[in-house]
CHARMM internal coordinates of N, CA and C (Angstrom, degrees):
IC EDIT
DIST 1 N 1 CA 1.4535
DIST 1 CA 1 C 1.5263
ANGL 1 N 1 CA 1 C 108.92
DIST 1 C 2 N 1.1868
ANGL 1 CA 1 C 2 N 111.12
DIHE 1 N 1 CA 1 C 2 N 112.95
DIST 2 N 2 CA 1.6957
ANGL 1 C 2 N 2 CA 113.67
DIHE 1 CA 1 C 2 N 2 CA 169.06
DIST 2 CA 2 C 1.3746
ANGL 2 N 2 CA 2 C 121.29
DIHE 1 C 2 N 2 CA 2 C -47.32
DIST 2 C 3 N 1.3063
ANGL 2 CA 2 C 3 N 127.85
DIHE 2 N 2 CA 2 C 3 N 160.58
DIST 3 N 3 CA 1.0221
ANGL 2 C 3 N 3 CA 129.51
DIHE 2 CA 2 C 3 N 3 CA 174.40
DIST 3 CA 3 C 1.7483
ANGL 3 N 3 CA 3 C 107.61
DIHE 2 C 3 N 3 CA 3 C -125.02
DIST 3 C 4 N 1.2211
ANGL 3 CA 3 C 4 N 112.75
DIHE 3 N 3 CA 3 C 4 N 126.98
DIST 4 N 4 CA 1.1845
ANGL 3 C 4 N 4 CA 108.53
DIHE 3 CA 3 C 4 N 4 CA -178.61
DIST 4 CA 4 C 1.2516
ANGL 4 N 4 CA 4 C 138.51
DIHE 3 C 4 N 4 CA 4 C -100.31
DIST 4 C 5 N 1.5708
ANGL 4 CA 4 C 5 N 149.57
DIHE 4 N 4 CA 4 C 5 N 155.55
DIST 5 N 5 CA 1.6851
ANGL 4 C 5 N 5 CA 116.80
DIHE 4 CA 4 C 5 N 5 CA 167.27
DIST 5 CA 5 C 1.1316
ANGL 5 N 5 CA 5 C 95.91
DIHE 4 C 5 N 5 CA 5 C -143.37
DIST 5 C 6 N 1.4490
ANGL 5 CA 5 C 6 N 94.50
DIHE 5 N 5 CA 5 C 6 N 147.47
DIST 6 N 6 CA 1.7468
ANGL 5 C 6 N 6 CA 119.17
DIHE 5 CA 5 C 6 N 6 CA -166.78
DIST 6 CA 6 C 1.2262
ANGL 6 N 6 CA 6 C 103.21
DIHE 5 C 6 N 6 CA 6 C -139.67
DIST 6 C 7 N 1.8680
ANGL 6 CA 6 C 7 N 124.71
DIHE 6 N 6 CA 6 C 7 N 152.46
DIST 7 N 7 CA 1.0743
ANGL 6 C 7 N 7 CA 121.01
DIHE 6 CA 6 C 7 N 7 CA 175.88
DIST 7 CA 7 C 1.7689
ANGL 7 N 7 CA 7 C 94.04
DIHE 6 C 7 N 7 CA 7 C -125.40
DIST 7 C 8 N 1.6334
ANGL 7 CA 7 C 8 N 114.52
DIHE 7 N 7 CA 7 C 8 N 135.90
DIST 8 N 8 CA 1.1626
ANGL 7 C 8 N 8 CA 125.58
DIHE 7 CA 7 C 8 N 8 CA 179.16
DIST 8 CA 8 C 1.4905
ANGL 8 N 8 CA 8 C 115.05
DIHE 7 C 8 N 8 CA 8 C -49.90
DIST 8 C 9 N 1.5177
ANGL 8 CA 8 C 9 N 117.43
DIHE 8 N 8 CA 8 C 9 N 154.77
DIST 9 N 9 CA 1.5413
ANGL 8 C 9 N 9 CA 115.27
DIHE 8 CA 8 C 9 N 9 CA -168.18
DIST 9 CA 9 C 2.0640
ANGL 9 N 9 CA 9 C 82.92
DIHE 8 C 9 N 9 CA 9 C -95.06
DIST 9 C 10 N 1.1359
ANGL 9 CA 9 C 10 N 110.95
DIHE 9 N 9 CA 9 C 10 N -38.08
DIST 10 N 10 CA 1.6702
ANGL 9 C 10 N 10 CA 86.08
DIHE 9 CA 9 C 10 N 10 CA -167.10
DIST 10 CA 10 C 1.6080
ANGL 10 N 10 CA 10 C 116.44
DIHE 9 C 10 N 10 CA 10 C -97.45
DIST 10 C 11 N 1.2886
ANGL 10 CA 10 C 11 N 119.37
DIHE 10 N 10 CA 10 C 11 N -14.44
DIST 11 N 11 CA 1.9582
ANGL 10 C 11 N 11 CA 116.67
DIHE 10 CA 10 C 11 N 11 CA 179.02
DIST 11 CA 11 C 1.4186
ANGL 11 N 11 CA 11 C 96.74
DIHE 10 C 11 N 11 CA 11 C -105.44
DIST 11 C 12 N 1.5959
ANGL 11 CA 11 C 12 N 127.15
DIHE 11 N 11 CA 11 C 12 N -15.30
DIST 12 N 12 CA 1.6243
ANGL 11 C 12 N 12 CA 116.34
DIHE 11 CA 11 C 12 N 12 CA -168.44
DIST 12 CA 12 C 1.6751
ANGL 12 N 12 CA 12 C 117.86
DIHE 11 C 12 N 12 CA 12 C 62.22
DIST 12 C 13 N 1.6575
ANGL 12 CA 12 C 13 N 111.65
DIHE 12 N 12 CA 12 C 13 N 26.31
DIST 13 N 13 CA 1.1830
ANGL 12 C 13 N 13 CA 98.69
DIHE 12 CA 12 C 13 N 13 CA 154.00
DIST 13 CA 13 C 1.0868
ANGL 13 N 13 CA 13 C 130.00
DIHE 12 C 13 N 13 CA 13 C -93.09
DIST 13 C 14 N 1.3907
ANGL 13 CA 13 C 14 N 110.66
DIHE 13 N 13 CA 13 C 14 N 158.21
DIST 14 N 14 CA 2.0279
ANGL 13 C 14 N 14 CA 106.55
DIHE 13 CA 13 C 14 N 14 CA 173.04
DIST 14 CA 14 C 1.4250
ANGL 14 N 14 CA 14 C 110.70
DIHE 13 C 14 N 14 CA 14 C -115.05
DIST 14 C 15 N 1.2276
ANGL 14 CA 14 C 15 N 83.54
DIHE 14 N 14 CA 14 C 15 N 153.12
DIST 15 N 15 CA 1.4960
ANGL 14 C 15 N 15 CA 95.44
DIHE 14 CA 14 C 15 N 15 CA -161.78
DIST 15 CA 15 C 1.3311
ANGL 15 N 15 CA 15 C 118.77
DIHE 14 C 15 N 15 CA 15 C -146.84
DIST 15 C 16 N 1.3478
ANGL 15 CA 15 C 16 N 137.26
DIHE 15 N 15 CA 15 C 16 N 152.33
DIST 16 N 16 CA 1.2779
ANGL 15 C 16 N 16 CA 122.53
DIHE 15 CA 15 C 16 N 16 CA -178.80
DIST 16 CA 16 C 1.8192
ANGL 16 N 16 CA 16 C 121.39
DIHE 15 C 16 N 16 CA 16 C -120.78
DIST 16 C 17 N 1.2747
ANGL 16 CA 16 C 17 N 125.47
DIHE 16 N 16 CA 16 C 17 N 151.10
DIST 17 N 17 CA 1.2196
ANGL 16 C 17 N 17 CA 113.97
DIHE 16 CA 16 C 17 N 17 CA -168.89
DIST 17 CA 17 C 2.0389
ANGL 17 N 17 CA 17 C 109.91
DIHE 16 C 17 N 17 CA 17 C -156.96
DIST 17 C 18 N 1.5451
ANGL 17 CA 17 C 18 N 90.32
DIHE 17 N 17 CA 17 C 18 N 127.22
DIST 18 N 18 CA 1.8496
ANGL 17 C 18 N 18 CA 83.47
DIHE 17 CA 17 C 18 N 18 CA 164.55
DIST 18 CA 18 C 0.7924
ANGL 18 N 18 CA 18 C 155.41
DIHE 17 C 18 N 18 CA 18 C -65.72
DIST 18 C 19 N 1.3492
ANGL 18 CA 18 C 19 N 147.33
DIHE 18 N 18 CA 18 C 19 N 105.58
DIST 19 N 19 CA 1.6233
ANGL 18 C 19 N 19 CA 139.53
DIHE 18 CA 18 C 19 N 19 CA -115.35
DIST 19 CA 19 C 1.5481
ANGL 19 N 19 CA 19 C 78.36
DIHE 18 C 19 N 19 CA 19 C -124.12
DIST 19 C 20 N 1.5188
ANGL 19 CA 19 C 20 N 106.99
DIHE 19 N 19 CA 19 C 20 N 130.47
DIST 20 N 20 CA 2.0159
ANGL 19 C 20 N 20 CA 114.43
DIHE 19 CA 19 C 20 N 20 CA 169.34
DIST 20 CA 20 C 1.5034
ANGL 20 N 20 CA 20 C 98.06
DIHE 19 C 20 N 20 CA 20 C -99.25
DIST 20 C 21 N 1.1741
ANGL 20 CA 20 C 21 N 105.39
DIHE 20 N 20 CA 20 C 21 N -55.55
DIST 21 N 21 CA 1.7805
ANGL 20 C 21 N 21 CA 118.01
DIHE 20 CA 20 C 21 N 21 CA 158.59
DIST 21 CA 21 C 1.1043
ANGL 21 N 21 CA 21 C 118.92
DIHE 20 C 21 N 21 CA 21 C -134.77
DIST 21 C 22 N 1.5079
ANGL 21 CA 21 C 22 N 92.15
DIHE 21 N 21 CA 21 C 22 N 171.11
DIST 22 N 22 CA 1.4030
ANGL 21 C 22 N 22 CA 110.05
DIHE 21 CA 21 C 22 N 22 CA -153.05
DIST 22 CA 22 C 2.0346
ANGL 22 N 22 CA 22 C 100.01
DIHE 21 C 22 N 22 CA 22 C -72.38
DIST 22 C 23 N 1.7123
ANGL 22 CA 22 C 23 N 106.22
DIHE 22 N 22 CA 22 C 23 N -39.03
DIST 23 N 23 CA 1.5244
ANGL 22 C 23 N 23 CA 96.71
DIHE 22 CA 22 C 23 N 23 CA 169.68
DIST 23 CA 23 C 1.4477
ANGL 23 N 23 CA 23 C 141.25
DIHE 22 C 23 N 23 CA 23 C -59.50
DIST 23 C 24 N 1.7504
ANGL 23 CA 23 C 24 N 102.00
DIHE 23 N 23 CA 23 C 24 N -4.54
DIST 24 N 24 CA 1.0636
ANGL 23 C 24 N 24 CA 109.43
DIHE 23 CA 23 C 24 N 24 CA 164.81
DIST 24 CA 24 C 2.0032
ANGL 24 N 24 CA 24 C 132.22
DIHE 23 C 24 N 24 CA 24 C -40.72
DIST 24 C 25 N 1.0939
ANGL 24 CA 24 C 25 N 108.68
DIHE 24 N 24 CA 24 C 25 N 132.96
DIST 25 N 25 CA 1.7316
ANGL 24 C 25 N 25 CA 127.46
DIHE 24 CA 24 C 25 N 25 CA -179.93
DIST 25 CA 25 C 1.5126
ANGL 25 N 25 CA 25 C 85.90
DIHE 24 C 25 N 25 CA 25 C -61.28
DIST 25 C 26 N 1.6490
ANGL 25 CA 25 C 26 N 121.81
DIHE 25 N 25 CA 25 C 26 N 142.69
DIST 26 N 26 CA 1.5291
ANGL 25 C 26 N 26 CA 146.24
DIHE 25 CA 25 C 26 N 26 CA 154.13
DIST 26 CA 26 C 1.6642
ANGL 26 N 26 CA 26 C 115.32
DIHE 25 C 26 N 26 CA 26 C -131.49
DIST 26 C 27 N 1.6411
ANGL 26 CA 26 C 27 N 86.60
DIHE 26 N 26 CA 26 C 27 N 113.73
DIST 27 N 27 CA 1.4557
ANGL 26 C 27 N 27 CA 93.86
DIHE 26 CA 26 C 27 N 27 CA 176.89
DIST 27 CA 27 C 1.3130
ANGL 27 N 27 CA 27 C 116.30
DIHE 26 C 27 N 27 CA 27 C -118.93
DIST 27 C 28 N 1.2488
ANGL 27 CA 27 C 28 N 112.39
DIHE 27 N 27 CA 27 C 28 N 152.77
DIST 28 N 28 CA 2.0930
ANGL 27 C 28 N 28 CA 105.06
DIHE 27 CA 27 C 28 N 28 CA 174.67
DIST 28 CA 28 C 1.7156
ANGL 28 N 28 CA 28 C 100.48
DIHE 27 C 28 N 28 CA 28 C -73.42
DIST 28 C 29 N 1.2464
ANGL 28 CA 28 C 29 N 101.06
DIHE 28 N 28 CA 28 C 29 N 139.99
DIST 29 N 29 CA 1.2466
ANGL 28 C 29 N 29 CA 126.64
DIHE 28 CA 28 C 29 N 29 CA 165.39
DIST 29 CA 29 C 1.3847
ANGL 29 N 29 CA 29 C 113.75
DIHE 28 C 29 N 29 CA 29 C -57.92
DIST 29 C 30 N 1.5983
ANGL 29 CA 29 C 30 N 125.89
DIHE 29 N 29 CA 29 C 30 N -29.42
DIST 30 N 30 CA 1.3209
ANGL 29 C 30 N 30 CA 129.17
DIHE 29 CA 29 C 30 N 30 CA -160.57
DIST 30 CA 30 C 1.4495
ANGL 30 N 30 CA 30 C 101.31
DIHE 29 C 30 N 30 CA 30 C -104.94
DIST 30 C 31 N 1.4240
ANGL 30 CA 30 C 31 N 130.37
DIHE 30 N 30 CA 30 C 31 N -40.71
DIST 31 N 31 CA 1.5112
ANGL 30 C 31 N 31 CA 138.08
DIHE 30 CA 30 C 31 N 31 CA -168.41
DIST 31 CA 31 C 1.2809
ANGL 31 N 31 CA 31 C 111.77
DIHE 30 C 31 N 31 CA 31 C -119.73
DIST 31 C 32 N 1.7640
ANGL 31 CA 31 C 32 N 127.75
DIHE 31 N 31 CA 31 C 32 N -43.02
DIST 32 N 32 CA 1.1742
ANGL 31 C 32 N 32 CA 124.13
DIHE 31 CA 31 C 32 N 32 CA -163.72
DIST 32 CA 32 C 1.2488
ANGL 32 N 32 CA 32 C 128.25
DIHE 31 C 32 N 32 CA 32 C 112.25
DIST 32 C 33 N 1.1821
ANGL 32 CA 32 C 33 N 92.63
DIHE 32 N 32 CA 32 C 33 N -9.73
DIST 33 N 33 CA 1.6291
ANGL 32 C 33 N 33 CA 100.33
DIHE 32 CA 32 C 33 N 33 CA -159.99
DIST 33 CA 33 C 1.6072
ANGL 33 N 33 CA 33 C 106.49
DIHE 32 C 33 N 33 CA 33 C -55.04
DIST 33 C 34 N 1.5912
ANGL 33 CA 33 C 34 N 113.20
DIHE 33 N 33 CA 33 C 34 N -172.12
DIST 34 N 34 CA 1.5514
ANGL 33 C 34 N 34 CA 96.74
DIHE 33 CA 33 C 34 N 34 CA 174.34
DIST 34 CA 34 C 1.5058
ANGL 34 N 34 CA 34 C 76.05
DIHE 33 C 34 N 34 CA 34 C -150.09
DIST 34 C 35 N 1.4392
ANGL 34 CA 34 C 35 N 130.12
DIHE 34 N 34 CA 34 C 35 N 39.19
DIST 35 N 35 CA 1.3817
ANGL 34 C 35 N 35 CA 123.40
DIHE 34 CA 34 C 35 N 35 CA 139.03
DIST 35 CA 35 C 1.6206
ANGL 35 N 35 CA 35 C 123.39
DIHE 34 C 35 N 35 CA 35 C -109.88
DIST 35 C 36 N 1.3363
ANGL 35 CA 35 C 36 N 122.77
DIHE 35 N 35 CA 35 C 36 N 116.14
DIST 36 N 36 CA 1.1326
ANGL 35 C 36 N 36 CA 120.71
DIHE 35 CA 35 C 36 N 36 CA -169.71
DIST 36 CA 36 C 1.8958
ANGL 36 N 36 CA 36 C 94.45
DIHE 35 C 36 N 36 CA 36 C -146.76
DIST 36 C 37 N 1.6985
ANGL 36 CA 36 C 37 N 112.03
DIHE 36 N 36 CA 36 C 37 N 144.92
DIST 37 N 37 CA 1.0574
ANGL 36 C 37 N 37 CA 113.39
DIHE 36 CA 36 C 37 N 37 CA 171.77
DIST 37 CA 37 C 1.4607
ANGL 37 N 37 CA 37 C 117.22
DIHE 36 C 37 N 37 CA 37 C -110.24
DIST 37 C 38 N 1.3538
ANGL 37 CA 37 C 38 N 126.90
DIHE 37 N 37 CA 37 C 38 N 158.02
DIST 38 N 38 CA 1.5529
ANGL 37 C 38 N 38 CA 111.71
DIHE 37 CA 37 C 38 N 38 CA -158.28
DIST 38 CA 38 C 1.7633
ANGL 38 N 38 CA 38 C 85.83
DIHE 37 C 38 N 38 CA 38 C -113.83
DIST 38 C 39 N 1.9769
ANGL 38 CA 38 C 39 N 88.54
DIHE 38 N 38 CA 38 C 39 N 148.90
DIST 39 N 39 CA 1.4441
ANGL 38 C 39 N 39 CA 82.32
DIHE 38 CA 38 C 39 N 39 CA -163.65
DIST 39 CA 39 C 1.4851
ANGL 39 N 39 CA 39 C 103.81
DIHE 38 C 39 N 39 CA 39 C -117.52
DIST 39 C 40 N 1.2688
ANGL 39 CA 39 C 40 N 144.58
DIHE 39 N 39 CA 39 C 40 N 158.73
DIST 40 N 40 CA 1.7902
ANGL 39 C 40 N 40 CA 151.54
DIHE 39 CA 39 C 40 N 40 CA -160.86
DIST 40 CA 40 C 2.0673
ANGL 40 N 40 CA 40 C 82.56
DIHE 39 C 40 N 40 CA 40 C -77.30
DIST 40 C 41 N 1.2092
ANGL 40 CA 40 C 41 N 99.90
DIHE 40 N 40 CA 40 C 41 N 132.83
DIST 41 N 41 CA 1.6252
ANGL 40 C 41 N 41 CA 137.18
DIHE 40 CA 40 C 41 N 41 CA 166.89
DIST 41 CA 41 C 1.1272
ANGL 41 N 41 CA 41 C 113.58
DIHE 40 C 41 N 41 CA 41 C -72.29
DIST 41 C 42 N 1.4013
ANGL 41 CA 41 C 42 N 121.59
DIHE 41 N 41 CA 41 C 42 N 106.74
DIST 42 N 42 CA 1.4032
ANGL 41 C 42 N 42 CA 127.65
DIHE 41 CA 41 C 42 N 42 CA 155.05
DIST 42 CA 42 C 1.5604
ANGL 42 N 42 CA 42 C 109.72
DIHE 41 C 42 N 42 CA 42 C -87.51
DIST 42 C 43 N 0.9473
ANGL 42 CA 42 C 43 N 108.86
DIHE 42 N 42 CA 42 C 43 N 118.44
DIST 43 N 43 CA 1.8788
ANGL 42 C 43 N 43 CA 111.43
DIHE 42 CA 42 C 43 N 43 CA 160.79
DIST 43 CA 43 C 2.0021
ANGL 43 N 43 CA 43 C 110.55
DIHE 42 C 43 N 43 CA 43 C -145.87
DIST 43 C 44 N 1.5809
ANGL 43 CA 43 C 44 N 95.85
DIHE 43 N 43 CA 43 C 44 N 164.69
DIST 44 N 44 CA 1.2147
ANGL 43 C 44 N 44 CA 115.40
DIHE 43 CA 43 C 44 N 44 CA -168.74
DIST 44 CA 44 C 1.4482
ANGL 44 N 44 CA 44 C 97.55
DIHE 43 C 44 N 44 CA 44 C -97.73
DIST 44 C 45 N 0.9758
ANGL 44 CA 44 C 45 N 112.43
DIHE 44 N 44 CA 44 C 45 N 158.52
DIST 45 N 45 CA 1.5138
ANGL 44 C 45 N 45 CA 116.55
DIHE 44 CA 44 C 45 N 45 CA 173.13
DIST 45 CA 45 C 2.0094
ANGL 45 N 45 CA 45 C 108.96
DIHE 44 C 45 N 45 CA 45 C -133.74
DIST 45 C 46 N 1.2458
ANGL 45 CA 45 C 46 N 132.18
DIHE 45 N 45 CA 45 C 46 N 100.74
DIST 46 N 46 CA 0.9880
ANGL 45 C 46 N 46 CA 117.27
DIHE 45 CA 45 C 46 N 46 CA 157.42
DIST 46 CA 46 C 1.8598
ANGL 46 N 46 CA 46 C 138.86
DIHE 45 C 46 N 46 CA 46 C -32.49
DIST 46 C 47 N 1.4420
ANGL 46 CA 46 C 47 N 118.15
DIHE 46 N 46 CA 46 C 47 N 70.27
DIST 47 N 47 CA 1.3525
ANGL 46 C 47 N 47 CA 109.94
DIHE 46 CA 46 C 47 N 47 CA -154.66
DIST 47 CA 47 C 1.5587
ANGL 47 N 47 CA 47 C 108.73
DIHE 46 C 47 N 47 CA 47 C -98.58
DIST 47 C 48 N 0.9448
ANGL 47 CA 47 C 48 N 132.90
DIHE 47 N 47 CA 47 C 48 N -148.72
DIST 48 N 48 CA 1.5891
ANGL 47 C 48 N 48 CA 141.83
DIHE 47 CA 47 C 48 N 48 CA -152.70
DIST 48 CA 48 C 1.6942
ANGL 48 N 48 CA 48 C 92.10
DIHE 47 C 48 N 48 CA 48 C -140.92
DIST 48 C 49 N 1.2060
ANGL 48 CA 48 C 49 N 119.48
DIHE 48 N 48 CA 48 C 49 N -34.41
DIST 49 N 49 CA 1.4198
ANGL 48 C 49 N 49 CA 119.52
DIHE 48 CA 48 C 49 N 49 CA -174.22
DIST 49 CA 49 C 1.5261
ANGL 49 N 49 CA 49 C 127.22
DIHE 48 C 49 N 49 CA 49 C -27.64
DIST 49 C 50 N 1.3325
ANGL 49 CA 49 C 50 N 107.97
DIHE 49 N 49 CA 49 C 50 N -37.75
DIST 50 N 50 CA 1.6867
ANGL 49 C 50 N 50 CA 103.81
DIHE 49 CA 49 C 50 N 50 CA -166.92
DIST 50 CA 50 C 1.4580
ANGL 50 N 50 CA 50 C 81.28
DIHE 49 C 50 N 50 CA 50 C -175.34
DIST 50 C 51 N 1.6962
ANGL 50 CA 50 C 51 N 95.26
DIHE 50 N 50 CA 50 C 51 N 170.80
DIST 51 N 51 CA 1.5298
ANGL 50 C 51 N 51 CA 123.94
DIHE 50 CA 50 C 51 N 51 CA -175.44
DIST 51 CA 51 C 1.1691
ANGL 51 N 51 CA 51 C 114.56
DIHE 50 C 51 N 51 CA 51 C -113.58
DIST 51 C 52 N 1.8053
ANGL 51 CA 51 C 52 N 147.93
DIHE 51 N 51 CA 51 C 52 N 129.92
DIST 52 N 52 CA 1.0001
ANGL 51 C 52 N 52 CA 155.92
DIHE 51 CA 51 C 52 N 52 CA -171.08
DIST 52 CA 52 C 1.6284
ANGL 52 N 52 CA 52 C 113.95
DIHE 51 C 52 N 52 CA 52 C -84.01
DIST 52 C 53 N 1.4946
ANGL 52 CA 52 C 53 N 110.27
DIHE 52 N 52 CA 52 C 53 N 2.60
DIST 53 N 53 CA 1.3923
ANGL 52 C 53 N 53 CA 137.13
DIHE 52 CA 52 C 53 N 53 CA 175.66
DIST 53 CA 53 C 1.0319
ANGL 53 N 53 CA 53 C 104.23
DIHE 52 C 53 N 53 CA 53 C -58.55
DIST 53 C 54 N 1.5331
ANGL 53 CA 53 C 54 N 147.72
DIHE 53 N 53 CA 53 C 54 N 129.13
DIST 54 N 54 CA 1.5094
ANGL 53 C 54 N 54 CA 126.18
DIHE 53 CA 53 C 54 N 54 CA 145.11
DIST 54 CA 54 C 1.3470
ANGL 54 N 54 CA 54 C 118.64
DIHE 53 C 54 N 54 CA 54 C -65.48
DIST 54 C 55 N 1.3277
ANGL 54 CA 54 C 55 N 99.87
DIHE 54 N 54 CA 54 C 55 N 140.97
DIST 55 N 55 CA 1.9230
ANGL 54 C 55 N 55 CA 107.45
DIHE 54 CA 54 C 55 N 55 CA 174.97
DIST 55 CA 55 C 1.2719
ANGL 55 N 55 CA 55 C 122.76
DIHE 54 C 55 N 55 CA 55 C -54.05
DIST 55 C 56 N 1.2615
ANGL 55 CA 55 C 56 N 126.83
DIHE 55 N 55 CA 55 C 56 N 143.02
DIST 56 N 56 CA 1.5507
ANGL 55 C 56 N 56 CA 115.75
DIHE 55 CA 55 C 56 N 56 CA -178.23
DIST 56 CA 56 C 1.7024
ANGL 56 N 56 CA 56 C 113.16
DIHE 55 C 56 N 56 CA 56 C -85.29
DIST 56 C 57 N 1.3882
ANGL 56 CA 56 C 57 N 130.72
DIHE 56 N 56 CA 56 C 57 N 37.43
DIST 57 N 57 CA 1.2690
ANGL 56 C 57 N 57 CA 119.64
DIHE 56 CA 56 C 57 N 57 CA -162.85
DIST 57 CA 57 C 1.4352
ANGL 57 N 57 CA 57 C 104.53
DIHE 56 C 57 N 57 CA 57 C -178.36
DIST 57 C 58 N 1.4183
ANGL 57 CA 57 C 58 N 117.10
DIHE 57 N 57 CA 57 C 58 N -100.22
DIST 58 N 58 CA 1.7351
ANGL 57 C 58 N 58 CA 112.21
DIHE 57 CA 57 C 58 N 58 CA -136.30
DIST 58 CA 58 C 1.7299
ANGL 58 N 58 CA 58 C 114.81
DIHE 57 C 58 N 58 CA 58 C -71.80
DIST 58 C 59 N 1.7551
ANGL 58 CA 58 C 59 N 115.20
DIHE 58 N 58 CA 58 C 59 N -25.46
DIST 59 N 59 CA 1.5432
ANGL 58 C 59 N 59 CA 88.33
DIHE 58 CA 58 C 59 N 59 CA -157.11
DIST 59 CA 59 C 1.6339
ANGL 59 N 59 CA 59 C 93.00
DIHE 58 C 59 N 59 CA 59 C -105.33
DIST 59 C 60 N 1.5409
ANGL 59 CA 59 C 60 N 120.44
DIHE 59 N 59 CA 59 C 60 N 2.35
DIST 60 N 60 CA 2.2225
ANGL 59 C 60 N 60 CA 117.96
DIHE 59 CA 59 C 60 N 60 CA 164.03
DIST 60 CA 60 C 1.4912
ANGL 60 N 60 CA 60 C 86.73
DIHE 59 C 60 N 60 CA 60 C 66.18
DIST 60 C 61 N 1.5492
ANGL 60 CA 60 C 61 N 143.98
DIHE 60 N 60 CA 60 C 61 N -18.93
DIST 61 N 61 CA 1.5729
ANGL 60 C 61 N 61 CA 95.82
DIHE 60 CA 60 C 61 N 61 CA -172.68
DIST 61 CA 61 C 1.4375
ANGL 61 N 61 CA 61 C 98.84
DIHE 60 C 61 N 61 CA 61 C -87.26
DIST 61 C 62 N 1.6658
ANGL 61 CA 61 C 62 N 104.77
DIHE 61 N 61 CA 61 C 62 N -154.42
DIST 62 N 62 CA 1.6989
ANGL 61 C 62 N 62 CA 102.33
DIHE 61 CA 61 C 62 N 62 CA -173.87
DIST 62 CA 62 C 1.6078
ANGL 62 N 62 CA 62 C 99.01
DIHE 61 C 62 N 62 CA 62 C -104.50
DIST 62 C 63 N 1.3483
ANGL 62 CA 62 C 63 N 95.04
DIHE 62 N 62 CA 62 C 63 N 160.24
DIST 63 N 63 CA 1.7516
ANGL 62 C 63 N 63 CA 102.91
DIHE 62 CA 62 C 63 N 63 CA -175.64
DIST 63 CA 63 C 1.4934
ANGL 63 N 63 CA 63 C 94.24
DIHE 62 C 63 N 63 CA 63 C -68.50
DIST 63 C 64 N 0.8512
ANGL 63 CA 63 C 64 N 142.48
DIHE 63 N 63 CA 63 C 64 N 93.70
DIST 64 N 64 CA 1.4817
ANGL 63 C 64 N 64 CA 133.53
DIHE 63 CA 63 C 64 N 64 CA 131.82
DIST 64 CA 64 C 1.4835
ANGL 64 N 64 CA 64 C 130.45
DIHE 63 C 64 N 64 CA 64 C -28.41
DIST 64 C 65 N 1.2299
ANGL 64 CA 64 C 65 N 132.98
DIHE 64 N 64 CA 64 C 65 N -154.40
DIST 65 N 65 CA 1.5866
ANGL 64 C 65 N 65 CA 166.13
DIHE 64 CA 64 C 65 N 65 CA 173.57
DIST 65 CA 65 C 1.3265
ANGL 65 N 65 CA 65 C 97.57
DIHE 64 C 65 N 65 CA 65 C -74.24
DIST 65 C 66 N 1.1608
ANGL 65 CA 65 C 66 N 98.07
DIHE 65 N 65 CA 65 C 66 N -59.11
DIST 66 N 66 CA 1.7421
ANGL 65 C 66 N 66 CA 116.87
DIHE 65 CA 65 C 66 N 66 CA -153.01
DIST 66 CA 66 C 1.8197
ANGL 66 N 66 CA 66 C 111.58
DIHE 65 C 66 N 66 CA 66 C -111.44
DIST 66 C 67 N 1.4922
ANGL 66 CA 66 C 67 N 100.26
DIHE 66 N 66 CA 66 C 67 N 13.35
DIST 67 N 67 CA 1.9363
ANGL 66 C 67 N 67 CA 116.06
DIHE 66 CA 66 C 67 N 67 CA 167.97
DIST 67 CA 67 C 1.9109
ANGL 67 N 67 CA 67 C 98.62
DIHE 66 C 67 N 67 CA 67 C 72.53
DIST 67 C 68 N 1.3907
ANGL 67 CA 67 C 68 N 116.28
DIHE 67 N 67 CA 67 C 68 N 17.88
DIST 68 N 68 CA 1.2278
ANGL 67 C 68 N 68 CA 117.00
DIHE 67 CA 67 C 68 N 68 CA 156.59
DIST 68 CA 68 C 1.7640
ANGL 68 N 68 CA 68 C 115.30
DIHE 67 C 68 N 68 CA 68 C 77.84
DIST 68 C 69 N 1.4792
ANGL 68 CA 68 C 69 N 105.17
DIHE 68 N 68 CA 68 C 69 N -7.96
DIST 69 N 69 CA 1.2997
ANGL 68 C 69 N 69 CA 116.55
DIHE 68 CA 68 C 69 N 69 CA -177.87
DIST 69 CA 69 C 1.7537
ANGL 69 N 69 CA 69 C 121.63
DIHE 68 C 69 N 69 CA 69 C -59.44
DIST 69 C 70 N 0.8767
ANGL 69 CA 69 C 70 N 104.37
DIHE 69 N 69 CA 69 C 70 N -38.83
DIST 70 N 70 CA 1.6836
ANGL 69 C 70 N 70 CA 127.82
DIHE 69 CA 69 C 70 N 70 CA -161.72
DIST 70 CA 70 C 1.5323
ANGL 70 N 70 CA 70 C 106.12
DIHE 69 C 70 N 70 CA 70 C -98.93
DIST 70 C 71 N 1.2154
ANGL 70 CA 70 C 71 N 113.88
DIHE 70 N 70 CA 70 C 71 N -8.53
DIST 71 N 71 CA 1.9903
ANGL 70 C 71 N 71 CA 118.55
DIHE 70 CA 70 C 71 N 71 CA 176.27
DIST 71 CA 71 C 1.5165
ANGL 71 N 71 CA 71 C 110.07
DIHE 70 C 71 N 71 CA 71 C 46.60
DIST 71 C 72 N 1.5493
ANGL 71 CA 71 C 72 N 112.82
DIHE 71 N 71 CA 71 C 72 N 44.31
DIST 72 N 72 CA 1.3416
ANGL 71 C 72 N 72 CA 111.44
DIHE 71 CA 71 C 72 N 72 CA 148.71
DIST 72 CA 72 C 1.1063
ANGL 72 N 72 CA 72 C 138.59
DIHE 71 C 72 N 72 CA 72 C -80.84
DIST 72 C 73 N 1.5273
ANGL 72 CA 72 C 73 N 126.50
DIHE 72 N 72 CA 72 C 73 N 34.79
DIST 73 N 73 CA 1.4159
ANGL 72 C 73 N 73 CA 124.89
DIHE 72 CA 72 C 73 N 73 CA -156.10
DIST 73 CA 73 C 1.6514
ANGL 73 N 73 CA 73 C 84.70
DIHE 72 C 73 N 73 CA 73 C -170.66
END
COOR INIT
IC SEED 1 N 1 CA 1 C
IC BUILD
């Protein structure tokens, strides 16, 4: 079951909610309303991809955010 998050069209809270279907009723928790827009999901994912370690050697800059490659920092 997805989880969704929406921020209300009339108090501007956000809020999150489990959608079983999609015809499901969405109301704010704070007012009631039954206008709310659903908003794009940021989440982290714990992955296997890479190490937050700095390397002991080849590329000298500093590990950054972004593994220091790109010299945004």
């Amino acid at each position: 079951m997805p989880i969704y998050e929406y921020v209300c069209d009339d108090c501007e809270t956000h809020f999150e909610k489990i959608v079983i279907n999609k015809q499901q009723e969405i109301s704010c928790p704070k007012c009631a309303s039954k206008k709310a827009t659903i908003q794009l999901s940021v989440f982290a994912t714990a992955g296997s991809g890479g190490s937050s370690a700095p390397s002991s050697g080849s590329s000298g800059g500093g590990g950054s955010c972004c593994g220091g490659g790109c010299s945004c920092h």
